[in-house]
LOLO-207333 format. One line per field, with one value per atom (N, C-alpha, C): atom name; x negated, y negated, z; residue in three letters. Coordinates in Angstrom, 3 decimals. Layout:
REM residues N
atom (CA | ...)
px (X | ...)
py (Y | ...)
pz (Z | ...)
type (Ala | ...)
***
This chain:
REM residues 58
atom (N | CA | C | N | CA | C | N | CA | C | N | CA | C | N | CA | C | N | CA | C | N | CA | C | N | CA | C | N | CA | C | N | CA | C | N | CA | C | N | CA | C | N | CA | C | N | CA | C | N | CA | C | N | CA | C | N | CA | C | N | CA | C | N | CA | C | N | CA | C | N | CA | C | N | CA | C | N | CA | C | N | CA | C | N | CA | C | N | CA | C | N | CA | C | N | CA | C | N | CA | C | N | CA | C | N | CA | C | N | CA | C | N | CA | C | N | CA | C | N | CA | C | N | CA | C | N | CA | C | N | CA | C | N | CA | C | N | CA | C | N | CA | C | N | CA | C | N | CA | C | N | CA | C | N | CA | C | N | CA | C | N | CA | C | N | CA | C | N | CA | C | N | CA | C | N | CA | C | N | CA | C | N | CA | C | N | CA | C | N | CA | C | N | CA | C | N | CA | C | N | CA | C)
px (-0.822 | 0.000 | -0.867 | -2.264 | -2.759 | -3.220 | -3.862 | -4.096 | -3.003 | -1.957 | -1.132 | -0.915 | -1.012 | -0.928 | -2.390 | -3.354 | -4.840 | -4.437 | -3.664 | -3.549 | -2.754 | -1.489 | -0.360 | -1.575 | -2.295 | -2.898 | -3.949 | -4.267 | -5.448 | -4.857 | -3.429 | -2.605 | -2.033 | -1.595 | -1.279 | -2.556 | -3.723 | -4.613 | -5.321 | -5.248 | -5.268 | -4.221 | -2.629 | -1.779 | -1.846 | -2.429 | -2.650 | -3.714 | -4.730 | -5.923 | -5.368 | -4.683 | -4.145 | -2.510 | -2.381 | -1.084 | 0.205 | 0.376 | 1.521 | 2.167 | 2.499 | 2.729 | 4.141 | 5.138 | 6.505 | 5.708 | 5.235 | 4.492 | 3.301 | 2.603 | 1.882 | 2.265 | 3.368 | 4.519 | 5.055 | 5.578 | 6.358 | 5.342 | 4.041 | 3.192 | 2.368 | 2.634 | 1.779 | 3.194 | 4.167 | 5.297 | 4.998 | 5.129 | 5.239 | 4.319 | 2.937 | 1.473 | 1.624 | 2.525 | 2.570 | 3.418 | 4.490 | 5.412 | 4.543 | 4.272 | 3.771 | 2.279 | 1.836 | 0.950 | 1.339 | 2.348 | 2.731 | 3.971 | 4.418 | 5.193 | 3.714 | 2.483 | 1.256 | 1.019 | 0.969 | 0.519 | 1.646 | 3.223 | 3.945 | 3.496 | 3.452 | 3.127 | 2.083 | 1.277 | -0.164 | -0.266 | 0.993 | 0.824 | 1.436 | 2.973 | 3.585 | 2.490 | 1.691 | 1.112 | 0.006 | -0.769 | -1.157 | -0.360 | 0.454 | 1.067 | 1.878 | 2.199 | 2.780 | 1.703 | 0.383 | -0.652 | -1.317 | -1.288 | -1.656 | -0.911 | 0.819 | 1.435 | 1.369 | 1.048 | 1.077 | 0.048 | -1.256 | -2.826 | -2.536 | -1.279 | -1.493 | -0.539 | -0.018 | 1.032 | -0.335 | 0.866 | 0.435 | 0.677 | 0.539 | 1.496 | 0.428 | 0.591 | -0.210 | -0.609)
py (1.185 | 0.000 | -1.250 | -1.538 | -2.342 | -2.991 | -1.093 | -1.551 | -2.313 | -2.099 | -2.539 | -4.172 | -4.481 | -5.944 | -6.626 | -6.272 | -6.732 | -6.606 | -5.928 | -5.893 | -7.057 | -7.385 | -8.129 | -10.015 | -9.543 | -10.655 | -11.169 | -10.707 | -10.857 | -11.055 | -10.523 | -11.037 | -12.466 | -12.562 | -14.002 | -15.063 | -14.656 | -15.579 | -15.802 | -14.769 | -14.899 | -15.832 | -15.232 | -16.021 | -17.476 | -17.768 | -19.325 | -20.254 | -19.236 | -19.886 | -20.078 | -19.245 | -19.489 | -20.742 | -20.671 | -21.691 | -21.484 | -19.766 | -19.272 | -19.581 | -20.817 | -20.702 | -19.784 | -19.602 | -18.662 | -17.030 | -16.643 | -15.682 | -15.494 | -16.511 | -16.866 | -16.561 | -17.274 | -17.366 | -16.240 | -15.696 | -13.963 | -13.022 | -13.295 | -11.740 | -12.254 | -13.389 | -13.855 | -13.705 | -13.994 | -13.316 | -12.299 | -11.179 | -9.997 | -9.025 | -9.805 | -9.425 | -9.797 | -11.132 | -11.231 | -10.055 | -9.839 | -8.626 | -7.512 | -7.237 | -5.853 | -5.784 | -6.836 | -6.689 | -6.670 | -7.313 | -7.531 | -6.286 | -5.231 | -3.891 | -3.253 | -3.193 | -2.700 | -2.348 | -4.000 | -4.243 | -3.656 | -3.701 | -2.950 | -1.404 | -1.168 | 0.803 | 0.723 | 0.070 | 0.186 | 0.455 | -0.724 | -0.838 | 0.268 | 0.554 | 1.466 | 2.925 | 3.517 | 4.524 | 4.361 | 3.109 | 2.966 | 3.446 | 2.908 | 3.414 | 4.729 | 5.435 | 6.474 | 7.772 | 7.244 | 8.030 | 8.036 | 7.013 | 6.868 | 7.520 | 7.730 | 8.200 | 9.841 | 9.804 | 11.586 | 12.069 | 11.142 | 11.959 | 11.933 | 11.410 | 11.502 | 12.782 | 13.614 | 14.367 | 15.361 | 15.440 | 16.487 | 17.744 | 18.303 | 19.773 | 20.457 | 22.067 | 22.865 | 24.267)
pz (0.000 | 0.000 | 0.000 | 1.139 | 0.953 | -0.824 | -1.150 | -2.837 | -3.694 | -3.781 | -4.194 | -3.862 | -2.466 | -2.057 | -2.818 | -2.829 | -3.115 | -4.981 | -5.792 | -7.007 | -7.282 | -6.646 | -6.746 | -6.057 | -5.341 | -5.377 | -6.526 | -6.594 | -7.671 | -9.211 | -9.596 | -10.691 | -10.459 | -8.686 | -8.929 | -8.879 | -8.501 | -8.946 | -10.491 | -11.136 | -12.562 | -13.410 | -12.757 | -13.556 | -13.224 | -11.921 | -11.441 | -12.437 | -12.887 | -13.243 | -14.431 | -15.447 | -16.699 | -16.596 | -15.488 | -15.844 | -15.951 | -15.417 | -15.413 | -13.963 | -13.985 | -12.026 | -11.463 | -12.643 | -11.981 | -11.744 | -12.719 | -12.404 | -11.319 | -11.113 | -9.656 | -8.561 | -8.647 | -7.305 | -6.773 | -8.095 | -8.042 | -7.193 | -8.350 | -8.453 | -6.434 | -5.958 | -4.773 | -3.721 | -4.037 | -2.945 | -2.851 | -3.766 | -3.416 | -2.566 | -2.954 | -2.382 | -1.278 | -0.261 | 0.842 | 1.478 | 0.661 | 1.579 | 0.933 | 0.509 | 1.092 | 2.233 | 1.962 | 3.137 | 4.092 | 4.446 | 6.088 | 6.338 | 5.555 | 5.438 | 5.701 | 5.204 | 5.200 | 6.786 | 7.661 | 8.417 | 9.323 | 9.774 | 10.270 | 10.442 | 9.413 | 9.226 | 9.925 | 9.336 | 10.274 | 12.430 | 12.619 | 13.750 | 14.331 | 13.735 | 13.820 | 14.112 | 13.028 | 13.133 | 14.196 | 14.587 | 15.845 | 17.030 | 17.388 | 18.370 | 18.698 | 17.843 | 17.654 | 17.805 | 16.931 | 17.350 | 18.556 | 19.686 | 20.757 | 21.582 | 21.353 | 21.970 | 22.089 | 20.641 | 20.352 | 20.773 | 21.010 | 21.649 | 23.317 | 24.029 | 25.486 | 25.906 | 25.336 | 25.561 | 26.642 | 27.575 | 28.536 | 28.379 | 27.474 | 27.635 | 27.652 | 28.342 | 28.639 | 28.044)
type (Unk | Unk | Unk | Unk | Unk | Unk | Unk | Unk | Unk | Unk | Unk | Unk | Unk | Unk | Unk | Unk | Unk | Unk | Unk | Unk | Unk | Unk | Unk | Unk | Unk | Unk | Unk | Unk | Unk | Unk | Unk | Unk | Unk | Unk | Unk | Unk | Unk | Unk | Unk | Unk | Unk | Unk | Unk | Unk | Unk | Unk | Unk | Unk | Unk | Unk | Unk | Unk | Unk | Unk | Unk | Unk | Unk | Unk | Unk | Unk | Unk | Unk | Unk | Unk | Unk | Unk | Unk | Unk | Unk | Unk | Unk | Unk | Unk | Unk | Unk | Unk | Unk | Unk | Unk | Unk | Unk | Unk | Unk | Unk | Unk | Unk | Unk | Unk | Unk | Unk | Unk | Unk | Unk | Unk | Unk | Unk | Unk | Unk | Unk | Unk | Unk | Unk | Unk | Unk | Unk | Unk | Unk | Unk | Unk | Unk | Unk | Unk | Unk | Unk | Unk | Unk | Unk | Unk | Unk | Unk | Unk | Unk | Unk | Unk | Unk | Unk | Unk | Unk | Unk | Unk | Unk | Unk | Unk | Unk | Unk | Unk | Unk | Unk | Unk | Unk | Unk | Unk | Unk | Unk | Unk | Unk | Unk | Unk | Unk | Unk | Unk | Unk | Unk | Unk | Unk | Unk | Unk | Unk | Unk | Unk | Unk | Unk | Unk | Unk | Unk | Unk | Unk | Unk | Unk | Unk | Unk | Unk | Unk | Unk)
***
């Protein structure tokens, strides 16, 4: 997912440099939401994995 956010960025800085700014805008929204869906999962699987390494069972 990050790849995907780092692709969607790097198109809206291309389309910026050429002058496409609706496409800028688009392809640089989208690179923000998925990073920060990126960054959720991320935390999400942090904690879930912390939870799952303390289980006491015998």
């Amino acid at each position: 997912m990050l790849g995907w956010a780092l692709a969607f960025f790097i198109i809206a800085i291309i389309a910026a440099v050429f002058g496409f700014t609706g496409i800028a805008a688009g392809a640089a929204s989208i690179a923000k939401i998925l990073f920060f869906v990126f960054l959720v999962l991320f935390v999400l699987s942090l904690i879930f994995g912390m939870t799952k390494g303390r289980s006491t069972r015998v």
